[in-house]
GUKOLMAR-269628 format. One record per residue: x, y, z of N, C-alpha, C in turn. Coordinates in steps of 0.05 Angstrom, whole numbers, padded with zeros to 5 digits, always signed. Layout:
N
XYZXYZXYZ ...
This chain:
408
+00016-00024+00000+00000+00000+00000+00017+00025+00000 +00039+00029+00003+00059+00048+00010+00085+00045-00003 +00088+00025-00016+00103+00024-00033+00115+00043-00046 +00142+00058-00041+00161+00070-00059+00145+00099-00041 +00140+00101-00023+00126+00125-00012+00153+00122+00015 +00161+00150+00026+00183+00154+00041+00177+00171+00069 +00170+00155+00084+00165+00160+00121+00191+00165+00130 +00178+00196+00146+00203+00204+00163+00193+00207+00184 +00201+00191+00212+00185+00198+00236+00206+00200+00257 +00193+00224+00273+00211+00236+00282+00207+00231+00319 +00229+00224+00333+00225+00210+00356+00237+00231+00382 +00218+00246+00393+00229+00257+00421+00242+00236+00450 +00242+00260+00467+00242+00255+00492+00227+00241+00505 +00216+00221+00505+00185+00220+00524+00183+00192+00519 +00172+00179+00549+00174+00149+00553+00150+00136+00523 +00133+00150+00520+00116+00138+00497+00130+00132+00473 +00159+00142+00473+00173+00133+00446+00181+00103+00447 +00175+00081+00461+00179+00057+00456+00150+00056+00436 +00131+00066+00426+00107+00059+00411+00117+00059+00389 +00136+00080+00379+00141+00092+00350+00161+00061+00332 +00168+00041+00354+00178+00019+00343+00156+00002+00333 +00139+00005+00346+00117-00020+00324+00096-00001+00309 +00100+00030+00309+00093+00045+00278+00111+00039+00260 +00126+00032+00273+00164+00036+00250+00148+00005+00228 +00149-00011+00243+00138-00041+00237+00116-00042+00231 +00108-00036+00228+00074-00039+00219+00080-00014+00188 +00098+00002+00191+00096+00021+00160+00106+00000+00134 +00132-00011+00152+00149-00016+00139+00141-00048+00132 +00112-00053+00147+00103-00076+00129+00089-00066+00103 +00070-00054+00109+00064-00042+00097+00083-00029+00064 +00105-00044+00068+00125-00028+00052+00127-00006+00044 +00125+00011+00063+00146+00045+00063+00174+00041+00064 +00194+00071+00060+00214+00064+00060+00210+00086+00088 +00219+00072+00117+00218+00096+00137+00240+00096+00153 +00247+00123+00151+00271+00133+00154+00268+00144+00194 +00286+00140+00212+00276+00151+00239+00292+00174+00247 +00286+00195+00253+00302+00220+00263+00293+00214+00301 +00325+00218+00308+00312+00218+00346+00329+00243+00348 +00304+00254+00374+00330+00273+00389+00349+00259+00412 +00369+00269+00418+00390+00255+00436+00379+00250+00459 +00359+00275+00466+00339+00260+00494+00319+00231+00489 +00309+00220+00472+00291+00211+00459+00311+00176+00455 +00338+00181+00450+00361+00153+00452+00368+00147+00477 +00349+00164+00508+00350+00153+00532+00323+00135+00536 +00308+00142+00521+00277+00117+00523+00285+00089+00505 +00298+00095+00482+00292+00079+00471+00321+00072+00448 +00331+00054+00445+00359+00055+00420+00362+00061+00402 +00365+00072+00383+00369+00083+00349+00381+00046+00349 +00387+00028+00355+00389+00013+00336+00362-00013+00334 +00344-00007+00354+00323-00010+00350+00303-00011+00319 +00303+00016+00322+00299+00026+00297+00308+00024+00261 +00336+00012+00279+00354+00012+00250+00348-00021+00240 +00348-00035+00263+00337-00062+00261+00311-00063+00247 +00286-00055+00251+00267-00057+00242+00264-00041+00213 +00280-00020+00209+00274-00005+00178+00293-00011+00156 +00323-00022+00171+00336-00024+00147+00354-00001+00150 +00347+00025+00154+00365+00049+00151+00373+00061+00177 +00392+00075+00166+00414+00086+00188+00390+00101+00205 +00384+00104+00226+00376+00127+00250+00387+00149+00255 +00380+00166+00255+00395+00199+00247+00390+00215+00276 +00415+00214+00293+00407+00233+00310+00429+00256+00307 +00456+00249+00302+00471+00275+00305+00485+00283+00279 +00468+00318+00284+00473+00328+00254+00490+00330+00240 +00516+00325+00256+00543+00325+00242+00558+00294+00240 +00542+00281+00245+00548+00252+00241+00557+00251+00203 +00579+00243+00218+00604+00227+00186+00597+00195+00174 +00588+00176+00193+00579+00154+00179+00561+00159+00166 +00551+00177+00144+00540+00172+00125+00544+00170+00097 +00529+00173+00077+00534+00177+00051+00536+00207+00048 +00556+00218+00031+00570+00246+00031+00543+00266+00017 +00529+00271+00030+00498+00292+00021+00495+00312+00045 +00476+00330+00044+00472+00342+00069+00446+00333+00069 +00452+00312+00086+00428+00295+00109+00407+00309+00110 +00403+00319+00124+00378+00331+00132+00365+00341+00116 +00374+00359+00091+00369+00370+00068+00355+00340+00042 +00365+00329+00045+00370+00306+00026+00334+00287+00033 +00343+00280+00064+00313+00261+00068+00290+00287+00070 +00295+00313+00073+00274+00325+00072+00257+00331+00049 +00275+00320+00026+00265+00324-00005+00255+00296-00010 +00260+00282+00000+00257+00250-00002+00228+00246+00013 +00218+00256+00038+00199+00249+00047+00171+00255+00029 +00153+00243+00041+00123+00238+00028+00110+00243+00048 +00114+00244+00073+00096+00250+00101+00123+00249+00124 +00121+00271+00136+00145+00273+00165+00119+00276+00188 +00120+00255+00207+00113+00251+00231+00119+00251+00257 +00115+00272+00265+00131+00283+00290+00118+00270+00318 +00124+00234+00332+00110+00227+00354+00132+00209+00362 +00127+00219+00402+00123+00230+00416+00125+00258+00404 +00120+00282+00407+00121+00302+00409+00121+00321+00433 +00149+00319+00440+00151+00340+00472+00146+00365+00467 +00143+00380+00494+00132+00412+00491+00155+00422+00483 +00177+00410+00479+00208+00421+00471+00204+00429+00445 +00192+00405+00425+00198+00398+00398+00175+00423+00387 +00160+00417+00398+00132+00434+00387+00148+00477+00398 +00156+00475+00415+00171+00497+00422+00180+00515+00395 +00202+00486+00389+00237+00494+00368+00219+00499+00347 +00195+00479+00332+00188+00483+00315+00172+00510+00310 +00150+00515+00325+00142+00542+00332+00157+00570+00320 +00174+00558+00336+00186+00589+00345+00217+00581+00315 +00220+00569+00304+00235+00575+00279+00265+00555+00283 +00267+00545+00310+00290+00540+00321+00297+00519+00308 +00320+00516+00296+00331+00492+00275+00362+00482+00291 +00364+00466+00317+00392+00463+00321+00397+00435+00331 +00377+00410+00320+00387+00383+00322+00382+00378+00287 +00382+00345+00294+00369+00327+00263+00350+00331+00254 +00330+00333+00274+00311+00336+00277+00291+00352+00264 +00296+00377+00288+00285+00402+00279+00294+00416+00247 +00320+00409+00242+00333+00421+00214+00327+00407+00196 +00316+00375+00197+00302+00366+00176+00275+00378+00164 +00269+00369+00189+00234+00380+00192+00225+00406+00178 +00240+00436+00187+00234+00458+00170+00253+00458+00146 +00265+00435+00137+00273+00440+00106+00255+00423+00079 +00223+00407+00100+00215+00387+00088+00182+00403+00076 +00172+00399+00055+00149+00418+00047+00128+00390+00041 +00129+00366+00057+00114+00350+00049+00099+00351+00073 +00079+00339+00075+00051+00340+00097+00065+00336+00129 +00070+00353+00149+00078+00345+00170+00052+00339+00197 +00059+00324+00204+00039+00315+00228+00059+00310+00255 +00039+00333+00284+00050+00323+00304+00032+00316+00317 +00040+00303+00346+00026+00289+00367+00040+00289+00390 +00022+00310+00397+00043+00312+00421+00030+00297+00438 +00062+00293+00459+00059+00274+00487+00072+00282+00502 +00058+00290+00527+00072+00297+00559+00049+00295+00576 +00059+00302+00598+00040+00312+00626+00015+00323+00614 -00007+00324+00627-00025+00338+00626-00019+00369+00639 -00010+00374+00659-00009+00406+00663+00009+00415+00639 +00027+00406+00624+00050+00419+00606+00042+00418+00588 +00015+00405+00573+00006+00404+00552-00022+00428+00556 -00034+00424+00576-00052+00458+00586-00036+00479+00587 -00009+00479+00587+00002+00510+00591+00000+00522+00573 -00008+00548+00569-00021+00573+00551-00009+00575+00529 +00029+00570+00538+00044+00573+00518+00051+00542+00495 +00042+00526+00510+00040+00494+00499+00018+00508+00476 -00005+00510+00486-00024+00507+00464-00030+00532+00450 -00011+00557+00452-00003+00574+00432+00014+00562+00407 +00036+00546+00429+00054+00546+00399+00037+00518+00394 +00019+00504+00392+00006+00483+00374-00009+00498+00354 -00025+00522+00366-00041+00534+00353-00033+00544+00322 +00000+00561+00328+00017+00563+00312+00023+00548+00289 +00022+00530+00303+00027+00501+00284+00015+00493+00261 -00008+00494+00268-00039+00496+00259-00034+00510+00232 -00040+00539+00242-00036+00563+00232-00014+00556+00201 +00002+00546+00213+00024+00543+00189+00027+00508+00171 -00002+00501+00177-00011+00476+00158-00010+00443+00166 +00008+00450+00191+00016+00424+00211-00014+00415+00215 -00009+00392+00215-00040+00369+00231-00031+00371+00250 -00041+00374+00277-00041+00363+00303-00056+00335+00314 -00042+00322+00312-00058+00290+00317-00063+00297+00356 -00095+00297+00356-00105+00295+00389-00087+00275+00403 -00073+00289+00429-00074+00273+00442-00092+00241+00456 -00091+00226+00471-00105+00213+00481-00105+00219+00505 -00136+00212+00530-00135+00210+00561-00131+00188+00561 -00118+00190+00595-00116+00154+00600-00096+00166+00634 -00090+00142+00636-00068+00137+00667-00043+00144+00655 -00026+00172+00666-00003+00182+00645+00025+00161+00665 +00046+00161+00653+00072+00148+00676+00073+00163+00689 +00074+00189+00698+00070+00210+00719+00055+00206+00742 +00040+00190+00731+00018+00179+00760-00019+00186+00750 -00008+00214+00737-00027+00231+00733-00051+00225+00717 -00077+00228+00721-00093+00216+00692-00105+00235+00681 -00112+00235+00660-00114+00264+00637-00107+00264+00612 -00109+00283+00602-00094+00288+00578-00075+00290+00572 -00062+00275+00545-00028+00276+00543-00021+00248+00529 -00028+00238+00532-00017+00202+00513-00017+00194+00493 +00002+00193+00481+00001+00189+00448-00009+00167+00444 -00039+00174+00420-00054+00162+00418-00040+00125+00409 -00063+00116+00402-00048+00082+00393-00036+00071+00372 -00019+00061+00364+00001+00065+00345-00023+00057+00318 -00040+00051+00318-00055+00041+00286-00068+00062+00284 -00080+00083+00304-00088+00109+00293-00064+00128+00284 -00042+00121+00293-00018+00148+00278-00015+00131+00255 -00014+00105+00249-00015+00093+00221-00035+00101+00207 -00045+00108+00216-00078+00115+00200-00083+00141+00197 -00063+00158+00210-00060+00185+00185-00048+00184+00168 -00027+00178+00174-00005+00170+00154-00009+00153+00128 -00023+00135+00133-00049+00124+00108-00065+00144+00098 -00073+00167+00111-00100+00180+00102-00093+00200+00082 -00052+00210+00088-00058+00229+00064-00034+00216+00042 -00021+00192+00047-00002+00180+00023-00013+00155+00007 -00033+00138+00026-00038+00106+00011-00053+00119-00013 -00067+00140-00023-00080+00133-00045-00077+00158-00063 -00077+00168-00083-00092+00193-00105-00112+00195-00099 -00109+00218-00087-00139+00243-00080-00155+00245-00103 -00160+00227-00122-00181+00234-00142-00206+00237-00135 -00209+00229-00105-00241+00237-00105-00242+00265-00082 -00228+00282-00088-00225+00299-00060-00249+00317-00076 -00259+00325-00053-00291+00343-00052-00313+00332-00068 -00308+00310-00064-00335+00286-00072-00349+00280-00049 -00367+00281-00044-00390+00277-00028-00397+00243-00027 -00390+00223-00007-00400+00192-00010-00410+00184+00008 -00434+00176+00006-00454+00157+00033-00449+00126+00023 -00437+00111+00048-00438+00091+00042-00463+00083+00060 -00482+00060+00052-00492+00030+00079-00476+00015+00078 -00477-00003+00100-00461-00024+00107-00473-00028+00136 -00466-00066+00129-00476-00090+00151-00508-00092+00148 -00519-00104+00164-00548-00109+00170-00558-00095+00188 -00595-00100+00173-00611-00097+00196-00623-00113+00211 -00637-00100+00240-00647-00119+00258-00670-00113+00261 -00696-00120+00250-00723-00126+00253-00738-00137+00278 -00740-00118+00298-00745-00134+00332-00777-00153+00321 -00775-00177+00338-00802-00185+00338-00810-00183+00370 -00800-00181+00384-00803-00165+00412-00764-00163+00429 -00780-00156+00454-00752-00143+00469-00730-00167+00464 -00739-00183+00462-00706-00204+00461-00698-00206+00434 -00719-00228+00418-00714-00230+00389-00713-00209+00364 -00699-00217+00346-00704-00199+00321-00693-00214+00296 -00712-00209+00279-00705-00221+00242-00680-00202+00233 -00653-00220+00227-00638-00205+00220-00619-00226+00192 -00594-00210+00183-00591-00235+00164-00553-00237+00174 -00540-00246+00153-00508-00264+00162-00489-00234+00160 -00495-00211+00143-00473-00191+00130-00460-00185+00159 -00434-00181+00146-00405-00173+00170-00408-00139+00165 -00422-00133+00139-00410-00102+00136-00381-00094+00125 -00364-00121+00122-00340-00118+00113-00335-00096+00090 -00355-00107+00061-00351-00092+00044-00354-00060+00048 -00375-00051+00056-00378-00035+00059-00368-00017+00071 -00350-00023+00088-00320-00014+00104-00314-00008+00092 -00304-00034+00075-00283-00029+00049-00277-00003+00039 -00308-00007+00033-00312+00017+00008-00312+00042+00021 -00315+00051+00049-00312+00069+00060-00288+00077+00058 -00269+00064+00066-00244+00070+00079-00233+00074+00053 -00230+00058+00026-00216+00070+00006-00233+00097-00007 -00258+00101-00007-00262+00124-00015-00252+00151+00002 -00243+00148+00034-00235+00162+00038-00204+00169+00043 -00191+00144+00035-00168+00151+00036-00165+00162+00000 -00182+00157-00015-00177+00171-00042-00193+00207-00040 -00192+00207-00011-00201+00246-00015-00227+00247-00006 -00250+00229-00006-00280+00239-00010-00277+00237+00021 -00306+00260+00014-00315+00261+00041-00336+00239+00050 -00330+00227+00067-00348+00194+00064-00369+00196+00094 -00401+00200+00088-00419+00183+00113-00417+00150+00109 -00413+00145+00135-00423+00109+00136-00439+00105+00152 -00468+00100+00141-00495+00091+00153-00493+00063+00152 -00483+00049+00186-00482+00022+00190-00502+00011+00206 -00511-00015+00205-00519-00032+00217-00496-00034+00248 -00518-00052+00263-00496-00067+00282-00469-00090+00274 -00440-00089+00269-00440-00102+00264-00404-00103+00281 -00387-00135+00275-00367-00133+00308-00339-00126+00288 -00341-00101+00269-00319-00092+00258-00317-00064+00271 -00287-00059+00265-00292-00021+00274-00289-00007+00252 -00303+00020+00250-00314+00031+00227-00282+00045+00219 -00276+00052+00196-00256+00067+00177-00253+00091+00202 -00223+00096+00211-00223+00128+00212-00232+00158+00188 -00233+00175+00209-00233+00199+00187-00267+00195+00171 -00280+00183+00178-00306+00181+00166-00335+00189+00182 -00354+00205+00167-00379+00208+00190-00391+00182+00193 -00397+00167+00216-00400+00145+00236-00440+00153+00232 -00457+00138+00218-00482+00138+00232-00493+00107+00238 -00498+00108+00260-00509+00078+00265-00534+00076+00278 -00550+00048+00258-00573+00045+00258-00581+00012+00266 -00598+00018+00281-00609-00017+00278-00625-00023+00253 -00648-00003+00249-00674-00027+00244-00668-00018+00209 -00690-00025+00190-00691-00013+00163-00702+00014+00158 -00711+00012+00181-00731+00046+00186-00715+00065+00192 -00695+00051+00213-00673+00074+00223-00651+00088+00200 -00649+00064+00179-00635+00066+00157-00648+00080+00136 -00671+00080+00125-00689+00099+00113-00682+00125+00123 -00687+00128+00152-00687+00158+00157-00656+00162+00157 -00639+00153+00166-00609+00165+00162-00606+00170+00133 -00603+00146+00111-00603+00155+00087-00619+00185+00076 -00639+00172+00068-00647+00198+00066-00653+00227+00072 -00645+00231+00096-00636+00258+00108-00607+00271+00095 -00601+00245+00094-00571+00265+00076-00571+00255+00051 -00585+00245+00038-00578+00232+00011-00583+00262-00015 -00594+00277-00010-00598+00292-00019-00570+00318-00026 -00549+00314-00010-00530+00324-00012-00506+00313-00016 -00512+00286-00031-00489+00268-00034-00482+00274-00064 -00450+00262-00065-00445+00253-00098-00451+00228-00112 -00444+00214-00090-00442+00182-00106-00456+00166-00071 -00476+00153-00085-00490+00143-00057-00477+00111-00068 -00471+00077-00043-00471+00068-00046-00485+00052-00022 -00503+00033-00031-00523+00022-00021-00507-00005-00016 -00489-00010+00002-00482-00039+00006-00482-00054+00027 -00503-00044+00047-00515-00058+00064-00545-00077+00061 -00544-00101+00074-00562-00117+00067-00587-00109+00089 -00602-00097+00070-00632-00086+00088-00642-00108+00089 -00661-00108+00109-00687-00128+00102-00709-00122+00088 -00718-00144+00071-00742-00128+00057-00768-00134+00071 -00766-00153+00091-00805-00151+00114-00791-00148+00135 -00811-00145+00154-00797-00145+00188-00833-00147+00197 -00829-00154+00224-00855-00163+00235-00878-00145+00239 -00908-00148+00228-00925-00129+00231-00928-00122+00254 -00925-00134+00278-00923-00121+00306-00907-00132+00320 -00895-00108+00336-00871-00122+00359-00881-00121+00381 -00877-00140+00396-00888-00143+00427-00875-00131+00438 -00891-00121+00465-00890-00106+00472-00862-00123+00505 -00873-00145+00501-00858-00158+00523-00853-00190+00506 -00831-00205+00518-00823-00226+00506-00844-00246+00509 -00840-00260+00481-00867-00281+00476-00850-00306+00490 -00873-00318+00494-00872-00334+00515-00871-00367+00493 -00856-00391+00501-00858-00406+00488-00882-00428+00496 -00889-00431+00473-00912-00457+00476-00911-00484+00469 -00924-00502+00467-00926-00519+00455-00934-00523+00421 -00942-00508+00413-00958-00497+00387-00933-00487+00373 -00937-00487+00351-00927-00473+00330-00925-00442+00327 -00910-00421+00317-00921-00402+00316-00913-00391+00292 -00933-00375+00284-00921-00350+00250-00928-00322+00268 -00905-00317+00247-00907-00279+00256-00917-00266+00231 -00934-00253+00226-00939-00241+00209-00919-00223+00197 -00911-00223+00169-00894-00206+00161-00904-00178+00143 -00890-00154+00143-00893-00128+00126-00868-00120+00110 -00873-00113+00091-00859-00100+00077-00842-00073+00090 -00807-00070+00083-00797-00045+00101-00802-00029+00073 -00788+00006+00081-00786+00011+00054-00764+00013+00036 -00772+00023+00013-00746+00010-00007-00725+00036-00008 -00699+00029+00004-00679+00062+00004-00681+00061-00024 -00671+00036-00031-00652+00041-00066-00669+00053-00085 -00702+00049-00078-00718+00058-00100-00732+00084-00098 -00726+00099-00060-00729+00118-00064-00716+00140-00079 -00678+00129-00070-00665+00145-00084-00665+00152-00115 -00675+00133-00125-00680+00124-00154-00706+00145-00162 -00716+00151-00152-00749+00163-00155-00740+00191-00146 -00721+00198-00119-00715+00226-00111-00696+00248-00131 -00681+00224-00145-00661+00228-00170-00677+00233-00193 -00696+00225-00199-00715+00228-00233-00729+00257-00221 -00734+00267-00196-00757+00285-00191-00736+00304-00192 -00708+00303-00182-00694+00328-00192-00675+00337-00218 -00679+00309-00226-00670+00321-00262-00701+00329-00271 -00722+00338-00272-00745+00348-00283-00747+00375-00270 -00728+00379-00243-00737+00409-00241-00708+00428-00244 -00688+00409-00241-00663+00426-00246-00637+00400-00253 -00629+00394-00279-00624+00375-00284-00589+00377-00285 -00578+00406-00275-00552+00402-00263-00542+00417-00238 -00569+00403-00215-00555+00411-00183-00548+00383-00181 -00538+00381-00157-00522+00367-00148-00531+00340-00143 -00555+00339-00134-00580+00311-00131-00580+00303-00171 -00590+00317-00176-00597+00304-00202-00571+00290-00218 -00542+00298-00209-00524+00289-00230-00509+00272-00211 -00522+00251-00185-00519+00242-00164-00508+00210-00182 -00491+00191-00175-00484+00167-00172-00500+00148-00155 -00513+00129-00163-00533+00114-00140-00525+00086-00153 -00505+00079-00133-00496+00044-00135-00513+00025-00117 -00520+00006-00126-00529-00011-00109-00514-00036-00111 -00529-00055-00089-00512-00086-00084-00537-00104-00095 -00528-00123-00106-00543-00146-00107-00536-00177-00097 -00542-00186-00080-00522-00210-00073-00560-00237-00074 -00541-00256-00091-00553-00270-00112-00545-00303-00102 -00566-00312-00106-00556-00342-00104-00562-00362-00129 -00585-00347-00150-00582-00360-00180-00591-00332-00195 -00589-00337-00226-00595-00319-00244-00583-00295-00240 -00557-00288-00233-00546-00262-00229-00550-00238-00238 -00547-00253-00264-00538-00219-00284-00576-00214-00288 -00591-00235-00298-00618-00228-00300-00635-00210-00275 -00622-00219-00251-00637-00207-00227-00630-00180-00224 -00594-00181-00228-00586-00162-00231-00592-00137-00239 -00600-00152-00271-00612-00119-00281-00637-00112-00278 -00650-00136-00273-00681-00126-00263-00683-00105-00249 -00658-00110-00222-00658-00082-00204-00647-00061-00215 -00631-00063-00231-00620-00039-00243-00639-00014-00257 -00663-00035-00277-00681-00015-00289-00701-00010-00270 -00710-00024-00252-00736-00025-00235-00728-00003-00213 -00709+00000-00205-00694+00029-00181-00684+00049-00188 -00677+00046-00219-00679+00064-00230-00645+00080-00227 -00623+00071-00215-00609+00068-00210-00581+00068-00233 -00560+00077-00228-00534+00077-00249-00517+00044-00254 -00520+00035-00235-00495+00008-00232-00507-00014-00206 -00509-00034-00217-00502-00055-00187-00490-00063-00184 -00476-00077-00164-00452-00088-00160-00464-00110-00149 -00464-00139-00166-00472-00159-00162-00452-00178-00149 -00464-00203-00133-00446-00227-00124-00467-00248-00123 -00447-00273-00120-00463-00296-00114-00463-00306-00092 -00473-00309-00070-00469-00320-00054-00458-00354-00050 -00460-00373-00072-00452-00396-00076-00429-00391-00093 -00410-00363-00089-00390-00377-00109-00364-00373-00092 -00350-00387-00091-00332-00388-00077-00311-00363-00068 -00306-00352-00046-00296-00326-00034-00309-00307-00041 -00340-00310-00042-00364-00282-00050-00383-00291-00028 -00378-00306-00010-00396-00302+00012-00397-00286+00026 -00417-00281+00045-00418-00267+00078-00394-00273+00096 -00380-00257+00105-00356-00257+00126-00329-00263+00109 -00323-00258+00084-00301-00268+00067-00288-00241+00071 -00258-00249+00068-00243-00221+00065-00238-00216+00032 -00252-00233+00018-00253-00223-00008-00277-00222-00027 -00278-00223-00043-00307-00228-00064-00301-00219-00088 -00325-00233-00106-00318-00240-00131-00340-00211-00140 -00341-00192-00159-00362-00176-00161-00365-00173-00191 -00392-00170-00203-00405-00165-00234-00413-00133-00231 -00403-00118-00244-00406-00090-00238-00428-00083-00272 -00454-00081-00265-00481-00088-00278-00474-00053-00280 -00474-00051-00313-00492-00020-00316-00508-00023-00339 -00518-00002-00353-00538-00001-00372-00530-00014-00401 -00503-00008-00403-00478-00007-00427-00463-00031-00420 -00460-00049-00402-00429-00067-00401-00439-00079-00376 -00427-00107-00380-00430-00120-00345-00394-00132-00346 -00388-00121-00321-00359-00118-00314-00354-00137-00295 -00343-00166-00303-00332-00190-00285-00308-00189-00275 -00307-00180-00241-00277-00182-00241-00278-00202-00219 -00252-00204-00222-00235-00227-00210-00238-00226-00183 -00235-00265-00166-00237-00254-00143-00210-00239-00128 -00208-00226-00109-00197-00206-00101-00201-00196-00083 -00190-00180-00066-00197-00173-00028-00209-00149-00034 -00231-00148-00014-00260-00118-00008-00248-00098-00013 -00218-00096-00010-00201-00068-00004-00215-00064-00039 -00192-00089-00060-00185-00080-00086-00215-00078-00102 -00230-00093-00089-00255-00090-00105-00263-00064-00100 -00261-00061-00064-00281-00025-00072-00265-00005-00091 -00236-00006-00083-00222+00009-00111-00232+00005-00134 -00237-00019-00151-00237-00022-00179-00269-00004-00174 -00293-00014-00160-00315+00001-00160-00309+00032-00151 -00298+00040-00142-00295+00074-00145-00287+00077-00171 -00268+00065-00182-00252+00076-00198-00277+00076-00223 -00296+00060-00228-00320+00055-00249-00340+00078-00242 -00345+00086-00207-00364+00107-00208-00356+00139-00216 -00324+00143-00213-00315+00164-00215-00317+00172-00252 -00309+00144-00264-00317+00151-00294-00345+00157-00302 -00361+00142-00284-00389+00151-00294-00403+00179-00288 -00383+00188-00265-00394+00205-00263-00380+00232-00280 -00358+00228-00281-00346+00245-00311-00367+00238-00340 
């Protein structure tokens, strides 16, 4: 995912710098090439050969260090980097930077580098409240730096509060957010669904079906690491949702009706890839049913249909203004199939009225419920697109990459 992309992370003073070794490891599976800058206080927590062990490359703490290759260092990886990540981040580092001060590896890399810088700072909670702490962050700000939030928690100080550098897969996960992909979809508007619903038939039970919600993750997380601004309207389900994304969660199909469509109206590209239910019980008890000897049926109702509202909300605004933003809208849907694919397929396609489905089979091998991959038929009006099986990640890519043409 990171491949030929060049991490510079930069390691203070501060006991939290034993974390920045399994960011180091986790990039550099990832295959980055990541380079570590420490300050000399920062080689009392933890070894530069730590570091050097896990990346491959030399560890850069002193600026006039001779074992290297004959360049000016600091100058050199600062042109080389793709993202410089400044964690731990002491009130020192955030200080020097601030205020202009260039007099370790560190700091003189850092302001010679014009690629995305991110800090995170870590200390005490009173030294991170001092006025002048969160001036010069503000500063920071001001001059284009991300500030990755601290975390609360129990600090080594004793102290509990604010101050702890957050967990090493969320600083991976900026660092994903602005190098793993081309911003081709930046100021695109994307609602994803994803997972199931739960249809109570009273307080205990409820009609629900097998979806993990995986895909629809998927598709979250790469549309927003390709730039868009992504809602994910989820079901219950035991994954954790994409960073960097609006979070709405729903149980029932009703709950999902009304989230969708409250915002669907301001979307670019809607993608419908949660498995709704289409009945749920005409009445829920009010208290748990009691078992008998007898048999029992529940009467079933029809929920309502998102995909076909959107489909119907889309035709009513190309008739009154046929280039705002609803009318020239993307509306993907899912179809997951156990015979007649492509026929069912397009049935839904013309019947919802809809741009594309993204079909599967449920009987075909790695296109089931809970798979980390699937096989998908990308159904439009013009072409049905068979691709290979392949992991949720690459499929939601290849499906962005089809909605972004359609929508050009």
């Amino acid at each position: 995912m990171l491949k030929n992309k060049t991490v510079v992370l930069g390691v203070t003073g501060s006991i939290a710098a034993y974390k920045m070794a399994n960011v180091a490891s986790m990039l550099v599976k990832l295959h980055a090439d990541v380079n570590v800058i420490m300050t000399e206080n920062a080689t009392n927590f933890i070894n530069p050969i730590t570091f050097e062990t896990l990346t491959g490359n030399k560890c850069l703490v002193d600026t006039f260090d001779r074992n290297f290759q004959f360049n000016v260092e600091h100058v050199a990886l600062a042109k080389r980097a793709d993202i410089f990540m400044v964690a731990p981040a002491s009130a020192n580092i955030i200080g020097k930077i601030a205020g202009g001060i260039a007099d370790d590896m560190l700091s003189t890399t850092i302001m010679a580098a014009k690629c995305p810088k991110l800090i995170a700072p870590a200390m005490n909670t009173n030294m991170l409240e001092n006025p002048i702490v969160q001036d010069n962050i503000r500063k920071l700000q001001s001059y284009g730096y991300e500030i990755i939030e601290s975390a609360s928690g129990y600090l080594a100080c004793g102290d509990t509060g604010k101050g702890k550098l957050p967990n090493e897969q969320l600083l991976v996960d900026y660092i994903l957010k602005y190098i793993a992909a081309e911003k081709d979809m930046q100021g695109i508007k994307v609602l994803v669904t994803a997972g199931p619903t739960m249809e109570a038939i009273d307080p205990v039970r409820f009609i629900s079906n097998h979806s993990t919600g995986k895909m629809g993750y998927a598709i979250a997380r790469q549309a927003m690491l390709r730039g868009a601004d992504v809602t994910l309207v989820t079901g219950k389900v035991a994954i954790t949702p994409p960073e960097f994304v609006t979070v709405v969660p729903v149980t029932s199909a009703q709950d999902m009706y009304e989230a969708v469509t409250a915002a669907s109206a301001d979307q670019d590209i809607i993608i419908k890839a949660a498995a709704v239910a289409d009945y749920k019980p005409a009445e829920v008890s009010d208290n748990k049913i009691k078992k008998s000897d007898a048999d029992m049926s529940i009467p079933l109702t029809r929920t309502k249909d998102i995909l076909a509202f959107l489909g119907m909300q889309r035709e009513e605004a190309r008739k009154t203004d046929g280039d705002s933003r609803l009318a020239r809208q993307i509306i993907c849907g899912f179809s997951m199939e156990t015979q007649n694919l492509l026929e069912n397929s397009r049935k839904k396609l013309e019947k919802k009225k809809i741009d594309i489905v993204a079909a599967n089979n449920l009987k075909t091998a790695g296109a089931g419920f809970g798979t980390d991959t699937n096989v998908l038929t990308l159904i439009t009006q013009d072409e049905d697109i068979e691709l290979p099986q392949m992991s949720k990640e690459e499929c939601a890519d290849r499906l962005l990459t089809q909605l972004i043409k359609m929508r050009k």
